[in-house]
C-alpha positions as CSV (number, residue, x, y, z in Angstrom):
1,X,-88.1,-54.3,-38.5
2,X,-89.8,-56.7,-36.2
3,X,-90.1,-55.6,-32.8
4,X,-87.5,-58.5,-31.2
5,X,-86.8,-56.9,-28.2
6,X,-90.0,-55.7,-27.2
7,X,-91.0,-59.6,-27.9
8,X,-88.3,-61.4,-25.8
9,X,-88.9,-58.8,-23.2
10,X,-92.5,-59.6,-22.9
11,X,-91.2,-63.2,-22.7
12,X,-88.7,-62.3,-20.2
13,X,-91.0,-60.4,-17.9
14,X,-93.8,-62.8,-17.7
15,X,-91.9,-65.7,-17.5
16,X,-93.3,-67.2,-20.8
17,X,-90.5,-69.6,-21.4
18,X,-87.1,-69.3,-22.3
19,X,-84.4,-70.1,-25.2
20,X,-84.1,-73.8,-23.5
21,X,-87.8,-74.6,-23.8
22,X,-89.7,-76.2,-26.9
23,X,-92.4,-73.8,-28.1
24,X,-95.9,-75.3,-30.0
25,X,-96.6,-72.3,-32.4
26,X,-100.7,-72.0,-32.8
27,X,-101.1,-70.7,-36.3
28,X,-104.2,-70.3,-37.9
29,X,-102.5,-68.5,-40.8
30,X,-103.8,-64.9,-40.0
31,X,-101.4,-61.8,-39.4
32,X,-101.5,-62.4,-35.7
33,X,-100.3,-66.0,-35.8
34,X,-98.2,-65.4,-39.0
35,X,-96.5,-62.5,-36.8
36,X,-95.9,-65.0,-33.5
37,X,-94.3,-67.5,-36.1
38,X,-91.4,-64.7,-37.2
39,X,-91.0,-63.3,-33.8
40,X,-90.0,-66.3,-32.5
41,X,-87.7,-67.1,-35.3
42,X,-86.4,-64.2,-35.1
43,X,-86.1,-64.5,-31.4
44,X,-84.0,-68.0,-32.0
45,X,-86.1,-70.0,-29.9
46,X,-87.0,-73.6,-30.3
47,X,-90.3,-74.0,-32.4
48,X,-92.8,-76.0,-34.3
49,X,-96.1,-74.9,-35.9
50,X,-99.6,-76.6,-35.2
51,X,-102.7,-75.7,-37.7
52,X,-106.3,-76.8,-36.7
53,X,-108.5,-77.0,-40.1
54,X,-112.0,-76.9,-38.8
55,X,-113.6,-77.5,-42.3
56,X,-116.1,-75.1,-42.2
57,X,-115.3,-72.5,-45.2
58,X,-114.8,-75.2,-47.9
59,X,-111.4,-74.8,-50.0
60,X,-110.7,-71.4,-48.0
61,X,-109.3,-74.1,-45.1
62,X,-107.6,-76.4,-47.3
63,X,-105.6,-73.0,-48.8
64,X,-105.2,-72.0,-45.3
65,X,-103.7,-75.0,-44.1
66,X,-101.4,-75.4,-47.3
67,X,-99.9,-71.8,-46.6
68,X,-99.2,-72.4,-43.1
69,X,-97.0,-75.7,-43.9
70,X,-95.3,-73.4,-46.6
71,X,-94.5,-71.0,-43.8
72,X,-93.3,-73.8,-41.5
73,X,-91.1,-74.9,-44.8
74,X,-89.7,-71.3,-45.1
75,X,-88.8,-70.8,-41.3
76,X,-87.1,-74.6,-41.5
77,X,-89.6,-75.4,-38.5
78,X,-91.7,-79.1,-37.7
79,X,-95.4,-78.5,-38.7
80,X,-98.3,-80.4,-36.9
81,X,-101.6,-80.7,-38.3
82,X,-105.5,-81.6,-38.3
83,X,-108.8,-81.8,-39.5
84,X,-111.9,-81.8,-37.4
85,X,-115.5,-82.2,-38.3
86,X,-116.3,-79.5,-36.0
87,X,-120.4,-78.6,-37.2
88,X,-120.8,-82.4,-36.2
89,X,-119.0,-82.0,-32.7
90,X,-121.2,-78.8,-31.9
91,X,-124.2,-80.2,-32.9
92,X,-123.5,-83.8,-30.7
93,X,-122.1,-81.7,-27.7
94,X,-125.3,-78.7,-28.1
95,X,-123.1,-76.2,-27.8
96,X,-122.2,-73.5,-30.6
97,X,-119.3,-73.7,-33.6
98,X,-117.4,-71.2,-32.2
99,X,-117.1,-73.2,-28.5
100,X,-116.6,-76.7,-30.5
101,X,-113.6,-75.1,-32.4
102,X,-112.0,-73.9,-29.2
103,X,-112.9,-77.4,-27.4
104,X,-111.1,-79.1,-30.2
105,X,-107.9,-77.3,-30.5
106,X,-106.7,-76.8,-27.2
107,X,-107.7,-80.3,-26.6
108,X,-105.6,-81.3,-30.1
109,X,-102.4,-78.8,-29.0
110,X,-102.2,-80.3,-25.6
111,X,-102.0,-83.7,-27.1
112,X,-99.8,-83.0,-29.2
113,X,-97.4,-81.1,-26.6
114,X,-97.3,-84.1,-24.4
115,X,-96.8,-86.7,-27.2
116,X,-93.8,-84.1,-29.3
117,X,-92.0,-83.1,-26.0
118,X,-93.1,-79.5,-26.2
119,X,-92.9,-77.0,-22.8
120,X,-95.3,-74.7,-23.4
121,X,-98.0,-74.2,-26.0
122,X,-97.9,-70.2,-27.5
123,X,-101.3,-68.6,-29.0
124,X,-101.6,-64.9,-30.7
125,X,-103.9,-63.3,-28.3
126,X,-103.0,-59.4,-28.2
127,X,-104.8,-56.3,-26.4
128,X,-107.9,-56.2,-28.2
129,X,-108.5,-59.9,-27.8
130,X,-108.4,-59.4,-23.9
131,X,-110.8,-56.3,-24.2
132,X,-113.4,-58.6,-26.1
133,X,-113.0,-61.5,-23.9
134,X,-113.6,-58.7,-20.7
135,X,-116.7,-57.0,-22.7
136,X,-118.0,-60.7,-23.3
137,X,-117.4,-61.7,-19.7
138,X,-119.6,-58.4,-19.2
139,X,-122.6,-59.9,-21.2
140,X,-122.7,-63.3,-20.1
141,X,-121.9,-62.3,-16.4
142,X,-118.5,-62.6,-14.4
143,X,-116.8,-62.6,-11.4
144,X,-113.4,-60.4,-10.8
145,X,-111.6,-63.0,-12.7
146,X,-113.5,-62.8,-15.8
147,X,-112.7,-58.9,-15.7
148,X,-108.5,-59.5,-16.2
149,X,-109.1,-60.5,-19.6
150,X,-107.0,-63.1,-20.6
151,X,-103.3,-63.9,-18.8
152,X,-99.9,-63.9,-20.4
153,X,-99.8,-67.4,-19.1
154,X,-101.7,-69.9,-17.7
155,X,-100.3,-73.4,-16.8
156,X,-98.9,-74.7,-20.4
157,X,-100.8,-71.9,-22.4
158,X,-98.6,-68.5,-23.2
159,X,-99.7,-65.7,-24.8
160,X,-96.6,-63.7,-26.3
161,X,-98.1,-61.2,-28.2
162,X,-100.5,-59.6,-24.9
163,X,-98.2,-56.3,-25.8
164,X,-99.6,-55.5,-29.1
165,X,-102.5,-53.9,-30.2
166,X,-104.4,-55.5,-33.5
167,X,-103.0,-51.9,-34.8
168,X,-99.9,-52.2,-34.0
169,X,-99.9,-55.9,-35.2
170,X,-101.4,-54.6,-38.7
171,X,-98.5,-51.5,-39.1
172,X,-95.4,-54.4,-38.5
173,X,-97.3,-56.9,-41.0
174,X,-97.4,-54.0,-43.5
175,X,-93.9,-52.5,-42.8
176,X,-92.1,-55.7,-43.1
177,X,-94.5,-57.1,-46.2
178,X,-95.2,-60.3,-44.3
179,X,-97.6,-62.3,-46.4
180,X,-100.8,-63.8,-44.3
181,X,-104.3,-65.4,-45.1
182,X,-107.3,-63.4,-44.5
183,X,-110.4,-65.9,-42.7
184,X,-113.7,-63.9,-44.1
185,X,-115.5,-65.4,-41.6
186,X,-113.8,-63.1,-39.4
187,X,-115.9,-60.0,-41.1
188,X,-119.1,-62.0,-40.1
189,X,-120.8,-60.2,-37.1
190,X,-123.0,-63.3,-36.6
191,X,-120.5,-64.8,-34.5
192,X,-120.7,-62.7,-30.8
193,X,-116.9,-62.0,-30.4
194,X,-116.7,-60.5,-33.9
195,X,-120.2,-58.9,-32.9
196,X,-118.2,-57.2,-30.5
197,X,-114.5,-56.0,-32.2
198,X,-116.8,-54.9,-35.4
199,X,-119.5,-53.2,-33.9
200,X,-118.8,-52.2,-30.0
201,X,-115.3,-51.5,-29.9
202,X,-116.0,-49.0,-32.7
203,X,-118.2,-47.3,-30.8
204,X,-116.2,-46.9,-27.4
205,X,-113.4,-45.8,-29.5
206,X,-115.8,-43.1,-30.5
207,X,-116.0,-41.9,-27.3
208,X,-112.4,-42.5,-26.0
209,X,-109.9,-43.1,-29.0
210,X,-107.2,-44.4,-26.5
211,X,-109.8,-47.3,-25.3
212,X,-107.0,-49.9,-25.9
213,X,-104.9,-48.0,-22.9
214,X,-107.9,-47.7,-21.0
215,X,-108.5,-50.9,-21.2
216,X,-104.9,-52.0,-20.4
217,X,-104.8,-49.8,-17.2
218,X,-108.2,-51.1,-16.2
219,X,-106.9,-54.8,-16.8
220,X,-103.8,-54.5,-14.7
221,X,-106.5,-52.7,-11.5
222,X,-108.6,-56.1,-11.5
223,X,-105.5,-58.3,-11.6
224,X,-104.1,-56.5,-8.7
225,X,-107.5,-56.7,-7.0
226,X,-108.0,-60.2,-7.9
227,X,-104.5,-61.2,-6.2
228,X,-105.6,-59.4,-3.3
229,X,-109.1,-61.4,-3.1
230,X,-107.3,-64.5,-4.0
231,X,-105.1,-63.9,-0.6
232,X,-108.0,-62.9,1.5
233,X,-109.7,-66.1,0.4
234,X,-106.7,-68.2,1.0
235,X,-106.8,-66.0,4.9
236,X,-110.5,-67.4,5.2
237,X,-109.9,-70.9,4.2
238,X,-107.5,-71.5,7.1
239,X,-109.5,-69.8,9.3
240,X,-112.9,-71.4,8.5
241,X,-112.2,-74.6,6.8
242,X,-112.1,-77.2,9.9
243,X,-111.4,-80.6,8.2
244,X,-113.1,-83.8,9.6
245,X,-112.2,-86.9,7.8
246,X,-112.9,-86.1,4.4
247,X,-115.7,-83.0,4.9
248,X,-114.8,-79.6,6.3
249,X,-117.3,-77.8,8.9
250,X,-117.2,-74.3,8.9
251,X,-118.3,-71.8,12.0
252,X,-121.8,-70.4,11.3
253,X,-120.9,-67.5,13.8
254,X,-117.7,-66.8,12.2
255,X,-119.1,-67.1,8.9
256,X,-121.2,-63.9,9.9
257,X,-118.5,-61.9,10.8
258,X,-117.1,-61.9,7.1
259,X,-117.8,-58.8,5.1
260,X,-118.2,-58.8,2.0
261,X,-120.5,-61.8,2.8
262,X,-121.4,-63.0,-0.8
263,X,-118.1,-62.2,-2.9
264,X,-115.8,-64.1,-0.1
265,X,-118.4,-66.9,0.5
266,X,-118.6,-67.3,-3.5
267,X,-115.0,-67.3,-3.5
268,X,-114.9,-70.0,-0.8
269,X,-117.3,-72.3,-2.4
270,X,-116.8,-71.6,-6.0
271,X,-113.8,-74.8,-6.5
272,X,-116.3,-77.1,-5.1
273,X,-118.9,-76.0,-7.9
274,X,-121.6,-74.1,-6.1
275,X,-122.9,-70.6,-7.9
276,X,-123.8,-67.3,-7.2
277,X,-127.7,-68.4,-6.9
278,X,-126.8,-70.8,-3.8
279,X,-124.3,-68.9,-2.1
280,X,-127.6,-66.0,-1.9
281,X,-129.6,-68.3,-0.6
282,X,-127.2,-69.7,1.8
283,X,-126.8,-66.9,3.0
284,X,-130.4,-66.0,3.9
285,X,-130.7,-69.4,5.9
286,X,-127.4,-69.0,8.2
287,X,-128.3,-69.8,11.5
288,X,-132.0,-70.0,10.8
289,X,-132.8,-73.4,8.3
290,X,-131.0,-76.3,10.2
291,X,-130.9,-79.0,8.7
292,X,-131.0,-77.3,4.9
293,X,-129.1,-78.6,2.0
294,X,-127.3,-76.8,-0.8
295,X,-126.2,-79.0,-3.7
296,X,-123.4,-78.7,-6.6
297,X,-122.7,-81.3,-8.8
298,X,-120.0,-82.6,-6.9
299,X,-120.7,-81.5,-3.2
300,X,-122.9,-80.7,-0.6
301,X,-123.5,-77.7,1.7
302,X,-125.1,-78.7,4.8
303,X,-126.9,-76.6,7.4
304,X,-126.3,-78.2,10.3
305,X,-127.3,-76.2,14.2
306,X,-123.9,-73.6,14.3
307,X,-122.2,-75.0,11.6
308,X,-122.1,-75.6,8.1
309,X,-121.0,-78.9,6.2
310,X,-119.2,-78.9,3.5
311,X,-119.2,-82.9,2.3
312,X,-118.5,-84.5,-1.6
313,X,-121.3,-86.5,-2.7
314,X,-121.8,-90.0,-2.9
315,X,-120.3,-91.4,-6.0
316,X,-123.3,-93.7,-6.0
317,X,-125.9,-94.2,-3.3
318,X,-125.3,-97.1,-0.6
319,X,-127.6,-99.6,-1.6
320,X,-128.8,-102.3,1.0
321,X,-126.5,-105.3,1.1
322,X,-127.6,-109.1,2.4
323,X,-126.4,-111.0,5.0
324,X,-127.2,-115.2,4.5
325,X,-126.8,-117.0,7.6
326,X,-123.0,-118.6,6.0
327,X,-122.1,-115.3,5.2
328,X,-118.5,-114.3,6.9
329,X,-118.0,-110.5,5.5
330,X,-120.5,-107.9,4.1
331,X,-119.5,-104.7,2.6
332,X,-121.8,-101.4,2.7
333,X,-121.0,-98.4,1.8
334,X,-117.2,-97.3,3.5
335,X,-117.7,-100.3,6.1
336,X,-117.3,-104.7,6.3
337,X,-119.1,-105.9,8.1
338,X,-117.7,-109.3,10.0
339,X,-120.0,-111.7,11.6
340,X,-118.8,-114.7,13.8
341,X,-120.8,-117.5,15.2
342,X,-119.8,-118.3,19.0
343,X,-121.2,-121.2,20.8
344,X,-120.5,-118.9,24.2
345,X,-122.9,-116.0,25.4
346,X,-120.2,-113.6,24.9
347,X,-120.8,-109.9,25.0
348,X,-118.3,-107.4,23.2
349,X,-117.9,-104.6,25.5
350,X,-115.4,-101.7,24.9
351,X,-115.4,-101.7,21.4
352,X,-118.7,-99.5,19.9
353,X,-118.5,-101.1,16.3
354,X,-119.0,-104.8,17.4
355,X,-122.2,-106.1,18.8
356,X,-123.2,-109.0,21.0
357,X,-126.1,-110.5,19.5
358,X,-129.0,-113.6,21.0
359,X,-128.3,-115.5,17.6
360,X,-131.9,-117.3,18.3
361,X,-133.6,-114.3,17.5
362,X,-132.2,-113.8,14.4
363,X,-133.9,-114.7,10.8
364,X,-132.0,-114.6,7.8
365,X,-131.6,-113.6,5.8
366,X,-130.5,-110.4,7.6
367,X,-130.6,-106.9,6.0
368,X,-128.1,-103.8,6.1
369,X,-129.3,-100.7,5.0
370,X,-129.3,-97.0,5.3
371,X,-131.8,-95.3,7.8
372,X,-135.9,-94.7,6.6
373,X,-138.4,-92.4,7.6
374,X,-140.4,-94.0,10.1
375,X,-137.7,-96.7,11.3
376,X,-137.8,-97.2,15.3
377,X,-136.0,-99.4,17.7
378,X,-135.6,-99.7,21.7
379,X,-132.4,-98.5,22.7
380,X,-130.0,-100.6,24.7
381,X,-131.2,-100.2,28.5
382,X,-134.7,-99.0,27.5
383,X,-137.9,-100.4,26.8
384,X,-139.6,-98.1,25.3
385,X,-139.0,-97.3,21.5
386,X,-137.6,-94.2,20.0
387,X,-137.8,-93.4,16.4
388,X,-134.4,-93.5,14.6
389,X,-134.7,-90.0,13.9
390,X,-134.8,-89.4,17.0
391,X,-132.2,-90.5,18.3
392,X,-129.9,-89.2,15.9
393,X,-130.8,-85.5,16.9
394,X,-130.0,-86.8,20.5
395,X,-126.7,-88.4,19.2
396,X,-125.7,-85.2,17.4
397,X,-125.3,-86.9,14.1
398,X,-125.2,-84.6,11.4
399,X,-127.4,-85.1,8.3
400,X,-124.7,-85.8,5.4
401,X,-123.3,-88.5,8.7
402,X,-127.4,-89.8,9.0
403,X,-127.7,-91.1,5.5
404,X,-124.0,-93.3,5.6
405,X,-124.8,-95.1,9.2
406,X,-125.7,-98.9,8.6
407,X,-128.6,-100.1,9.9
408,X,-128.6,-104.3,10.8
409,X,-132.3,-105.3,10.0
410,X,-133.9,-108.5,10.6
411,X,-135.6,-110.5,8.4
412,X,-139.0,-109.3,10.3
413,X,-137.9,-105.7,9.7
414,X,-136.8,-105.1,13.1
415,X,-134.0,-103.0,13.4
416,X,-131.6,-105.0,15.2
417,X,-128.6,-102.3,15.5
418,X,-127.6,-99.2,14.5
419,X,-124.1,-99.5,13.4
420,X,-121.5,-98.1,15.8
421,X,-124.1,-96.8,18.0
422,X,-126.8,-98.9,19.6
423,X,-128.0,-102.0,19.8
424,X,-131.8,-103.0,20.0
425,X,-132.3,-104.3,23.9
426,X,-134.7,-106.9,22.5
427,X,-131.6,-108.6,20.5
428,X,-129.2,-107.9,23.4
429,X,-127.3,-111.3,25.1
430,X,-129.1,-112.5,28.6
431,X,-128.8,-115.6,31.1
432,X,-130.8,-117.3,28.9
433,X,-129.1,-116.8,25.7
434,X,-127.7,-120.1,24.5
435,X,-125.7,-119.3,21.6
436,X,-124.4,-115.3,20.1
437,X,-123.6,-113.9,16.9
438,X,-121.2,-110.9,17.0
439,X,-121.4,-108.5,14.3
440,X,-118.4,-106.0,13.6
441,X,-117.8,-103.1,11.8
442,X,-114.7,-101.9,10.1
443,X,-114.4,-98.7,8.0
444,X,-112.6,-99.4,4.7
């Protein structure tokens, strides 16, 4: 007899899916898959089978995929199927068979979940597939995550048959004379995962025969202790995690109070793409490296006086934008930039993103760009100049703020105002200023 109950209850108590839910069957037409295919007929729930041939062992995967549309025949079920050219997609991705075969299929079965109507997708992942996924975690290096093993679910993907061992699965294929197809690429120990189940798992079971319950203990340990980082984590995030705008800035004193330093700060950082290498060396510059910069692909880390800044990058950098003298409205960057032409002397006070400007003094065509080494100017109600720089660091600007602030340059290279800040006293409106251009900023 097939174990049923033991099946539905595993459903049941993981909240799989239920009897009201369309299930896409992944069978590869092995004794694992084979088995998911019965259990859930046997089960009565709502099912079709999908079958990925990767072409890679000749007329073995045309047989394969012939016997697994006979099986969806025989258990009066809808069958999905493809064929990939998988040694070409490894070799124009540079990554290895095995990871080009996975690529494919789970992109193919969530495809075909979404265009078919299915809820959930179900693989044939048992116990000792979540032991070799932990011992290969082990080898390539992991956090607490990577030492679960793999989860009954996770999001649309549902693993059914997580309460069998591959001995167990073997003893119910053989007692109920289920037929199945054997892949002989599966005795290959080329291949790292089979590396693995053929040659270490052997050997651990030397030394403990009941590594499979080991295993399962140990796997239900890190789960609990991963829920109870994940909480900690979630703790820290509302404590830390100031947001300002779009970036959030993040105590440099509080930060030190946090023990375990580098497993919460990795756990902190880790969505936003940064690794185990930067979060070390971000921690040797707290409070000592202002101004240093810790990059991800997608964001930045910023060291910034007590704080730290954590901004998204630039899609693209702000390139310079040009002004003509006709020219009503300039974008740069997340700004416009409106200038107006007024035959009065009229100075904009009250308002720091609009300057008053001597329009006599101005040659065009005019210039906005982003802030340069070197760049100087003479402050509004100085006269003598200060490097841009400079006057950041007195403005308390930090750095990831620096590099978005336009500057309005003149066509003599003069810098004639830093955006939203200051305007250069040599362009400012006097009693002799005739005419006045006003230049306004507005952030999209």
């Amino acid at each position: 007899m097939l174990p049923v109950k033991q099946f539905t209850d595993f459903i049941e108590q993981n909240n799989l899916f239920n009897h009201n839910n369309k299930i896409l069957a992944a069978v590869s037409g092995g004794m694992d898959s084979v088995l998911l295919a019965h259990l859930l007929k046997q089960g009565g729930f709502n099912f079709g089978v999908a079958h990925c041939n990767f072409q890679l062992r000749g007329e073995e995967s045309v047989n394969d995929q012939k016997f697994c549309e006979q099986l969806a025949t025989e258990l009066g079920v809808l069958f999905h199927s493809t064929c990939f050219n998988t040694s070409k997609f490894a070799t124009s991705e540079k990554i290895s068979i095995q990871m080009a075969a996975r690529q494919l299929r789970y992109q193919w079965f969530e495809q075909i979940r979404q265009q078919s109507l299915y809820d959930v997708i179900a693989v044939a992942h048992h116990q000792n597939d979540a032991i070799e996924t932990i011992l290969l975690n082990l080898v390539r290096g992991t956090g607490i995550a990577g030492l679960h093993g793999i989860l009954p679910k996770n999001g649309a993907l549902t693993r059914p048959l997580l309460f069998l061992t591959r001995e167990d699965i073997e003893t119910i294929i053989k007692e109920n004379e289920i037929s199945f197809v054997e892949d002989s690429s599966n005795a290959s120990a080329k291949y790292t995962r089979n590396k693995i189940r053929l040659e270490v798992i052997p050997k651990l079971r030397e030394m403990n025969p009941g590594i499979e319950q080991t295993f399962k203990n140990t796997l239900n340990h890190f789960k609990e202790l991963e829920f109870l980082l994940n909480e900690r984590v979630a703790e820290l995030k509302n404590k830390l995690f100031v947001a300002v705008g779009t970036d959030i800035y993040l105590s440099i004193d509080k930060i030190r109070e946090i023990e375990p330093k580098h497993l919460l700060l990795f756990n902190l950082f880790k969505d936003f793409g940064f690794n185990e290498t930067s979060i070390d060396d971000l921690i040797q510059t707290l409070g000592k490296h202002a101004g240093r910069v810790f990059e991800s692909a997608t964001h930045k880390i910023i060291v910034d006086r007590d704080q730290l800044i954590l901004t998204a990058k630039e899609s693209r950098p702000i390139g310079p934008a040009v002004i003509q003298k006709n020219d009503k409205m300039v974008s740069f960057g997340a700004f416009t930039l409106a200038v107006l032409h007024d035959d009065s002397p009229l100075i904009v006070t009250n308002n720091h993103m609009a300057a008053s400007v001597d329009e006599e003094l101005l040659l065009y065509p005019l210039t906005l760009r982003t802030w340069q080494n070197g760049d100087f100017f003479y402050p509004l109600g100085m006269k003598s100049r200060k490097k841009v720089s400079d006057f950041f660091v007195d403005q308390k600007i930090p750095l990831h703020e620096k590099d978005k602030i336009p500057l309005l340059i003149n066509n003599n290279n003069e810098i004639i105002w830093i955006g939203a800040y200051r305007l250069n006293d040599r362009y400012k409106v006097t009693d002799k200023t005739k005419k006045v251009t006003i230049f306004e900023l507005t952030k999209i």
